[in-house]
C-alpha positions in Angstrom: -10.7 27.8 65.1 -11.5 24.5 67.4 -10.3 21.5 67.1 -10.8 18.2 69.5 -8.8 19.2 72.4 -7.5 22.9 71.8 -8.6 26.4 70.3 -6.9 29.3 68.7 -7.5 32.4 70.0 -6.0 35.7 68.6 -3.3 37.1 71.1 -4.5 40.0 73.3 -3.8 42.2 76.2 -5.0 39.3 78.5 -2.3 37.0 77.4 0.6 39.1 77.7 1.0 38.4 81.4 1.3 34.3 80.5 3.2 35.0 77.4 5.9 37.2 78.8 6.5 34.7 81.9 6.5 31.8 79.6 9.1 33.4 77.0 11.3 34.4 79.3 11.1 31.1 81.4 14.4 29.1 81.9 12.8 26.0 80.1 11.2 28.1 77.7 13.0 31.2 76.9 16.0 29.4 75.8 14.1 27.8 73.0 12.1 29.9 71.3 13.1 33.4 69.6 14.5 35.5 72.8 16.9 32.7 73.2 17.5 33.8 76.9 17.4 37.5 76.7 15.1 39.1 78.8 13.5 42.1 77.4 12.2 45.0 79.1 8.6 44.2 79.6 7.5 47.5 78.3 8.9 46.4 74.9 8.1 43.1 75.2 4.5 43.6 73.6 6.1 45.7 70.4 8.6 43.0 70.4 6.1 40.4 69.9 4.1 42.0 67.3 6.7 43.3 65.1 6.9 41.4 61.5 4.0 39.4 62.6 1.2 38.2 60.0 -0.8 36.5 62.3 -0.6 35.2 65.6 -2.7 32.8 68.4 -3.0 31.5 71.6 -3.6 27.9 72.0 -6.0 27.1 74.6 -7.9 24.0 76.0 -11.5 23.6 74.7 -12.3 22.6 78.5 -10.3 26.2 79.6 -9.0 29.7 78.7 -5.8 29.5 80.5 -3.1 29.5 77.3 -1.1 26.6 76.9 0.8 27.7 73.9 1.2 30.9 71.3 1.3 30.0 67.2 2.8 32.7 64.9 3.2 33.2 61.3 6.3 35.8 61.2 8.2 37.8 58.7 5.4 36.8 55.4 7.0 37.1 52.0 4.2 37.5 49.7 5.9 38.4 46.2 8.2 35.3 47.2 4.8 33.3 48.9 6.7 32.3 52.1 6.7 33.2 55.7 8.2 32.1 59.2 6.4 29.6 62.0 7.2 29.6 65.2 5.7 27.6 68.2 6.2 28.4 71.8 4.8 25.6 74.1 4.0 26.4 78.1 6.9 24.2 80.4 3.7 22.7 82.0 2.7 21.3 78.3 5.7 20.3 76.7 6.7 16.4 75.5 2.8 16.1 74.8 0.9 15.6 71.8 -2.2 17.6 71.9 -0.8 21.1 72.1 0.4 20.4 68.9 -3.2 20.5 67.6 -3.0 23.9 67.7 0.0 24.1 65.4 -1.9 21.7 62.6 -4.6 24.2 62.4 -3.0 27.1 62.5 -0.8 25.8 59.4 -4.0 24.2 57.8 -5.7 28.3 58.3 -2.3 30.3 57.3 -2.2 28.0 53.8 -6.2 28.1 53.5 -6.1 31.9 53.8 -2.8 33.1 52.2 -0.9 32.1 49.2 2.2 30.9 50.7 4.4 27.8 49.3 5.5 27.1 52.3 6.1 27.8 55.6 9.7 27.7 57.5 10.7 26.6 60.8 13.8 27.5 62.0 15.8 27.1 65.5 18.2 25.4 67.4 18.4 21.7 66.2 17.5 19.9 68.8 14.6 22.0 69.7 13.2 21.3 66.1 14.1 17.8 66.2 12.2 17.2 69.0 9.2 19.0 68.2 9.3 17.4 64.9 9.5 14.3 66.1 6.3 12.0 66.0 4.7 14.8 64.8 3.8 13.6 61.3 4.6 16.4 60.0 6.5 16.6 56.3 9.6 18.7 56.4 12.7 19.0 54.2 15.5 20.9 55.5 16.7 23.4 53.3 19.6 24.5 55.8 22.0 24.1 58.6 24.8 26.0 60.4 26.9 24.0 62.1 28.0 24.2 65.6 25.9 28.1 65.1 24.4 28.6 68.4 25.4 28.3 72.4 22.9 26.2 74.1 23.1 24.3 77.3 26.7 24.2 77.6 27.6 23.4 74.1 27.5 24.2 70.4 24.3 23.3 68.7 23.2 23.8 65.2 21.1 26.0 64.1 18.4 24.5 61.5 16.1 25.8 58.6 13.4 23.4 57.7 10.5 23.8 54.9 6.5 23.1 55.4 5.6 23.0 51.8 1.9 23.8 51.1 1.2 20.2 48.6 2.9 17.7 51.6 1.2 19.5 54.1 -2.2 19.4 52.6 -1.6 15.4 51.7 -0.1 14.7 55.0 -2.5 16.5 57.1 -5.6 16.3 55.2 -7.2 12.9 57.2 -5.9 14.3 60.5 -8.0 17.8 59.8 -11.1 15.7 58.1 -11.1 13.6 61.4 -11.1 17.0 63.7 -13.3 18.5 61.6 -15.9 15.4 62.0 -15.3 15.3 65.8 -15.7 18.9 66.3 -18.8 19.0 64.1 -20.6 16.8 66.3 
């Protein structure tokens, strides 16, 4: 999958080297699913495989070196919903176009499975910023409050939905206009 700045590329053995540093990173680690833990790194690759449907590196179309890893995790298919998650390298974060890896991953997991929607869950102010600018039609079907330690304080902890129909309408002249760029 290409789009105008970034590719998806399946996870393999050449990426666990970046992705272990990155999600145990103190800018990182803290925000996606380790949360700060440090795992043994001869569980780390079990770890990151385990309820996984699907999962991919984001990389430049100009490079190979990753720059973020896309996952669709713990897929419900009687119920036709399934976790995303999005881990973004410190040296990439606060900018747009890594994001283009998340749109088509999304666009790819709806295209090939039969899922409603999609859920996005974390730390609230991680989401929020993420979400942020991003377009991208959520409705939040949950919140803990005060849930979760982070960065000296209590923070919420957020469940958001991607549903299948607003993501299709919403995304649809974004992914025509990659699709036309790429194409060329």
């Amino acid at each position: 999958m290409r789009g105008r700045h970034v590719a998806l590329v399946p996870l393999g053995a050449s990426h666990y080297d970046w992705l272990y540093r990155t999600a145990t990173a103190p800018g990182t680690g803290t925000r996606w699913r380790l949360r700060g833990a440090i795992p043994r790194p001869e569980h780390f690759v079990d770890w990151v495989w385990q309820g996984v449907l699907a999962q991919y590196v984001v990389v430049p179309r100009s490079g190979s070196a990753p720059i973020a890893l896309v996952q669709c995790c713990d897929p419900d298919m009687r119920n036709q919903h399934a976790s995303f998650t999005v881990l973004v390298d410190a040296a990439h974060q606060g900018k747009g176009w890594p994001l283009e890896g998340a749109l088509l991953c999304i666009d790819h997991l709806f295209a090939t499975w039969p899922f409603r929607k999609l859920y996005l869950e974390g730390l609230g102010p991680n989401l929020e910023r993420l979400l942020s600018g991003s377009g991208v039609v959520v409705v939040e079907e949950g919140r803990l409050r005060q849930h979760e330690w982070f960065e000296q304080g209590w923070v919420d902890w957020v469940t958001y939905a991607l549903y299948r129909d607003a993501f299709v309408a919403a995304a649809a002249p974004h992914l025509e206009q990659i699709r036309a760029d790429v194409g060329r």
